[in-house]
C-alpha positions as CSV (number, residue, x, y, z in Angstrom):
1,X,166.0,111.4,140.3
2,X,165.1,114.9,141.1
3,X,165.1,118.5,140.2
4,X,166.5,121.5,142.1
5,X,167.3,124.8,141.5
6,X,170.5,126.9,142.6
7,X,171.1,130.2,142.3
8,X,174.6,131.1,141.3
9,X,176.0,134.0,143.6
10,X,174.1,132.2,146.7
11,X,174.7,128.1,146.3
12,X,174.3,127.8,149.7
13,X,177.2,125.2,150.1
14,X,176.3,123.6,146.9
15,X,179.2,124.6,144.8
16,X,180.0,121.8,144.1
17,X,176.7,120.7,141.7
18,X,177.3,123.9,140.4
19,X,181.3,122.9,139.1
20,X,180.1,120.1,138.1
21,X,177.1,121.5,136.2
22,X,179.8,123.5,134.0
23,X,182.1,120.5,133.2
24,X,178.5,118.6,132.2
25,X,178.5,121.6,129.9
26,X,181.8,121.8,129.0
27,X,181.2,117.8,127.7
28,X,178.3,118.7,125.6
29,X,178.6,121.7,123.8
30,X,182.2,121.4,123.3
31,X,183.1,118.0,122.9
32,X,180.2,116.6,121.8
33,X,178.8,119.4,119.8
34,X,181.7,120.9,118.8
35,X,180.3,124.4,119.3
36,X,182.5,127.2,119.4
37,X,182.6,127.9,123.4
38,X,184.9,128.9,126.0
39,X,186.5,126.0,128.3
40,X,188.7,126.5,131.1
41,X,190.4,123.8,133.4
42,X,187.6,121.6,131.3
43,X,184.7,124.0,132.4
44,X,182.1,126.1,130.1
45,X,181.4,129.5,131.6
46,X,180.1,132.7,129.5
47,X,179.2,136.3,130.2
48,X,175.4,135.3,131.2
49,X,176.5,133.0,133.8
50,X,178.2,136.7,136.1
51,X,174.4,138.0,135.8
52,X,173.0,136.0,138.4
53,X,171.1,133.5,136.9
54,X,169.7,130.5,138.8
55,X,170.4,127.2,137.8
56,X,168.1,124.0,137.3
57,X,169.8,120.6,137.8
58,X,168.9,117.1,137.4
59,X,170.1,115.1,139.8
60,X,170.7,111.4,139.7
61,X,169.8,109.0,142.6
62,X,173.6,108.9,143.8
63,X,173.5,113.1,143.6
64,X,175.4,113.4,140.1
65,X,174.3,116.0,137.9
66,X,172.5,114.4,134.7
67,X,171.2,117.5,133.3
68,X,171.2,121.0,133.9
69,X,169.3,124.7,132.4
70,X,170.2,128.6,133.2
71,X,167.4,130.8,133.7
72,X,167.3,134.7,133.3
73,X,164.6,137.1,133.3
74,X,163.7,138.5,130.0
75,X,163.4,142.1,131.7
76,X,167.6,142.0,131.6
77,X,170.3,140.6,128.9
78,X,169.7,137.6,127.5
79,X,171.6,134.7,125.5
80,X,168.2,135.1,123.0
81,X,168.3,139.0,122.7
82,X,172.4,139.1,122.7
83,X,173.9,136.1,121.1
84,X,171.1,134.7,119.4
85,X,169.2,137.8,117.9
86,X,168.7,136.3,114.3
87,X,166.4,133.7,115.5
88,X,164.2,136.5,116.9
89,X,161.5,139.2,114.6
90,X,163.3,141.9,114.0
91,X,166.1,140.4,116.1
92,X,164.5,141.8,119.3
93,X,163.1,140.2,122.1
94,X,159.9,141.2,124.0
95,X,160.9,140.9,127.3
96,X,158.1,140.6,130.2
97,X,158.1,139.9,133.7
98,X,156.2,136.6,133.2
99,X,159.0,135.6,130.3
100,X,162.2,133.6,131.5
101,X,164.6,132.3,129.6
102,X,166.1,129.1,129.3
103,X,169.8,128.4,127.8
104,X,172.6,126.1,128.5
105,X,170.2,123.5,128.2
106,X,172.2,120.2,128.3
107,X,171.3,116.5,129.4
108,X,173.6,113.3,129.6
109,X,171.2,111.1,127.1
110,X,167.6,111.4,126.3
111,X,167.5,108.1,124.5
112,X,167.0,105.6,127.2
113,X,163.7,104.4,129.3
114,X,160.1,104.6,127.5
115,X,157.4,107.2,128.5
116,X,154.1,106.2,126.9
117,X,156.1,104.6,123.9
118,X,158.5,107.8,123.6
119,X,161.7,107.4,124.5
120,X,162.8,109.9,126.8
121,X,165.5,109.4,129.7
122,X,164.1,109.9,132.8
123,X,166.6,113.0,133.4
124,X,165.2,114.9,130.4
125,X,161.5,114.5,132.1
126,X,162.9,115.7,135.4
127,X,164.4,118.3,133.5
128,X,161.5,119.7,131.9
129,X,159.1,118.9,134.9
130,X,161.8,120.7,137.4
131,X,161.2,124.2,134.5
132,X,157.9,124.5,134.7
133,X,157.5,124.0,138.2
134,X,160.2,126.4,138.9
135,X,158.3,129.2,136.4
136,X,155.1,128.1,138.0
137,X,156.5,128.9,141.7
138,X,158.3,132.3,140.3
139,X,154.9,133.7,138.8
140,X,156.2,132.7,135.2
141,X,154.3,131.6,132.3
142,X,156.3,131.3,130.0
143,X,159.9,130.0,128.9
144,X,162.0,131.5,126.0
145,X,164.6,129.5,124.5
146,X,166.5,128.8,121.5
147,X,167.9,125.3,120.7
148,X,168.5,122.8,117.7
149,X,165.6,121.1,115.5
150,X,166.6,117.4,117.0
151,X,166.0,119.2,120.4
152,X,162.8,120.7,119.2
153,X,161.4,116.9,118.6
154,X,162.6,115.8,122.1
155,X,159.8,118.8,123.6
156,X,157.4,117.6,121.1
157,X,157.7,114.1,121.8
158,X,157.6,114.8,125.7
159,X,154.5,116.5,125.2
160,X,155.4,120.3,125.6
161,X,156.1,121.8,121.9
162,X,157.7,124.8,121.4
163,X,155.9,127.9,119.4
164,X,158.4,129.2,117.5
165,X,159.7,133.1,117.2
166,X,160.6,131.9,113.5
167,X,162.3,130.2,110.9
168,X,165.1,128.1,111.3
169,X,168.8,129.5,110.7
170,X,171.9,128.1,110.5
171,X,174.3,129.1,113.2
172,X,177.7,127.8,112.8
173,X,177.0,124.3,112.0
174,X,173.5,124.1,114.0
175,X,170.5,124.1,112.8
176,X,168.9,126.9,115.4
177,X,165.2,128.4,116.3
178,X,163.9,130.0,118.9
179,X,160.5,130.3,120.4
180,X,158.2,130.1,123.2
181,X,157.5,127.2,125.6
182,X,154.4,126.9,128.5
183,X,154.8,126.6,131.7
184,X,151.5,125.7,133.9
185,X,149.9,122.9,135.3
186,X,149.0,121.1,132.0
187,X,152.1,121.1,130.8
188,X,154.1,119.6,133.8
189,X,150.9,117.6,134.3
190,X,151.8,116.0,130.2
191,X,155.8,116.0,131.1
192,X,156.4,114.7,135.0
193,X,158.0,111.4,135.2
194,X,156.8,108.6,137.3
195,X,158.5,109.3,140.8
196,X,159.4,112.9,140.2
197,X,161.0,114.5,143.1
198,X,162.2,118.3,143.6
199,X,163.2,120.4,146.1
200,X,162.4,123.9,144.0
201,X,160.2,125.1,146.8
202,X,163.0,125.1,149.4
203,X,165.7,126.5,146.9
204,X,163.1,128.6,145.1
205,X,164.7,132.5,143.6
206,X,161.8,135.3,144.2
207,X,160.9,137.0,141.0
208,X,161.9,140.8,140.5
């Protein structure tokens, strides 16, 4: 399994991951959550997705997407600041150069294999491993992101907790908080898999 990272208006003959990244998505927050999301022709696309994010996909052994994130800078919109402001102090977010955000997080399972007696799937390492060395690469520090409480103990339980912005709220029927994750060498030292692959350097987006 490895990790690489796409960025949307330049795929570079990748397209394909990329549709298939959005049907991944349109599988879990729609059919399996049951959010309240836009689908069309059975893929998940919103506004942030036209602002030129790049994209961070796990990658199974046969090429098949397992897991995917979309990262923005924190210096333009964000899902956190736009959609998401209630989770935030004041409902603002204080953007920085060294900040990206992470939404759209999504992963096939993260109940299978074993990790140090924590099971984790081995996509959800790559995952995590493929953001922080993509931040890392990018001159970013940190990672902002909002997500649900039983995603909240997957970081913890991979070893890279989340500090959070605040409480939790519920939004629609989620239980939602926001916060702050690291990303340097400690902490994809604590999450990278056994046999972790990427090829972020080759792919990698130049930070503004």
């Amino acid at each position: 399994m490895r990790a690489i990272a796409i960025d949307a208006n330049e795929h570079g003959g990748l397209g394909s991951l990329v549709d298939e990244m959005h049907q991944l998505r349109a599988r879990m927050f729609a059919d399996r959550l049951g959010c309240q999301v836009r689908i069309e022709y059975g893929r998940e696309r919103d506004e942030y997705d036209a602002l030129d994010p790049t994209y961070l996909l796990a990658l199974t052994n046969h090429g098949g997407v397992a897991g995917c994130a979309r990262l923005l800078p924190t210096t333009g919109p964000t899902m956190l600041s736009r959609t998401c402001p209630q989770l935030l102090p004041g409902g603002g977010l204080r953007s920085k150069s060294t900040m990206i955000e992470s939404s759209r997080v999504c992963l096939l399972d993260t109940r299978v294999g074993r990790r140090g007696g924590r099971f984790l799937h081995e996509a959800t390492l790559t995952m995590f491993a493929g953001m922080i060395e993509w931040s890392m690469s990018n001159g970013f520090g940190e990672i902002a992101t909002a997500t649900d409480v039983r995603f909240e103990r997957i970081l913890q339980r991979a070893g890279w907790p989340m500090t959070r912005f605040g409480g939790v709220k519920l939004i629609g029927e989620t239980m939602s908080v926001a916060g702050i994750l690291p990303a340097g060498q400690a902490s994809f030292d604590r999450v990278c898999p056994p046999g972790y692959r990427s090829d972020l350097r080759h792919l990698q987006r130049v930070a503004a």
